[in-house]
C-alpha positions as CSV (number, residue, x, y, z in Angstrom):
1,X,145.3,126.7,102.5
2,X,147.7,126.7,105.4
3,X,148.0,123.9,108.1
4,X,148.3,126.1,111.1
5,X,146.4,129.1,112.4
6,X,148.5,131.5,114.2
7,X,147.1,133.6,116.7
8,X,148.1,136.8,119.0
9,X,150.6,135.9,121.3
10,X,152.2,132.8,119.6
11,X,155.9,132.0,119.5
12,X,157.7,132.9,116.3
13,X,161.4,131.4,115.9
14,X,164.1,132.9,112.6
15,X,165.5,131.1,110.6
16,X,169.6,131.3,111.5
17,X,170.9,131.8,108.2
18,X,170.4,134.7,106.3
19,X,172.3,135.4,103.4
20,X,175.9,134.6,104.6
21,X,175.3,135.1,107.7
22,X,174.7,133.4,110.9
23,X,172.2,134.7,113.3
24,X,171.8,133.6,117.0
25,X,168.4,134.1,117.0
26,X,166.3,134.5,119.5
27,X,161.9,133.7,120.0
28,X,159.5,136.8,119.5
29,X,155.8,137.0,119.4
30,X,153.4,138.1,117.4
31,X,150.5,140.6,117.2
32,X,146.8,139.4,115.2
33,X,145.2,141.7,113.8
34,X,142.4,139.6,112.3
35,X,138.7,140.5,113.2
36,X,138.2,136.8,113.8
37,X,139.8,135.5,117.0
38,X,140.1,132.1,118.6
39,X,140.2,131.2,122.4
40,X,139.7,135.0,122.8
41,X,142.9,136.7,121.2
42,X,142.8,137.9,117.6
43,X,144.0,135.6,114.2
44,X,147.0,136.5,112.4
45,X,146.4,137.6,108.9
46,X,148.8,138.0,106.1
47,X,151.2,141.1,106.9
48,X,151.2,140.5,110.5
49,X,154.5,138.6,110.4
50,X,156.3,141.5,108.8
51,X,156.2,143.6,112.0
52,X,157.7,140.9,114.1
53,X,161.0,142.3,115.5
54,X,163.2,140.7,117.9
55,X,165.8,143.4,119.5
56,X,169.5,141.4,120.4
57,X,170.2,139.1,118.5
58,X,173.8,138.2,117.5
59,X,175.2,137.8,114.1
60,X,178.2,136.6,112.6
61,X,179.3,137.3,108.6
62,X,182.1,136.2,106.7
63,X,184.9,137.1,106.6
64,X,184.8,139.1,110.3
65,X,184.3,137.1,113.3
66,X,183.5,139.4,115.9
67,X,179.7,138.9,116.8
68,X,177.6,142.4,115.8
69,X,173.5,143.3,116.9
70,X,171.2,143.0,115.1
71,X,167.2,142.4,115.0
72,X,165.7,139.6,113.9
């Protein structure tokens, strides 16, 4: 069982590192689409962090140096 309930609207932050590389990530939000909701706004359920997408952000990967885009 999980120790938090996340609901529509709530901050989601990356994880920097993925892989070799090193992402300047930035916040997103994301979208419930439970049928149960709490304080008004719909519950996450399990495939709803998949279509979090975060336009921008930065990444660096070995062995170039020059920042690329990316989404997170």
């Amino acid at each position: 069982m999980s120790d938090f309930i996340l609901i529509d609207g709530d901050e989601v932050i990356f994880d920097p590192t993925f892989g070799v590389a090193n992402v300047k990530v930035k916040p997103g939000k994301i979208e419930g689409t439970g049928k149960t909701s709490l304080n008004n706004k719909a519950v996450c359920v399990e495939g709803d962090e998949a279509k979090v997408a975060v336009p921008g952000c930065g990444y660096t990967a070995p062995p170039y140096t020059v920042e690329g885009p990316g989404t997170g």
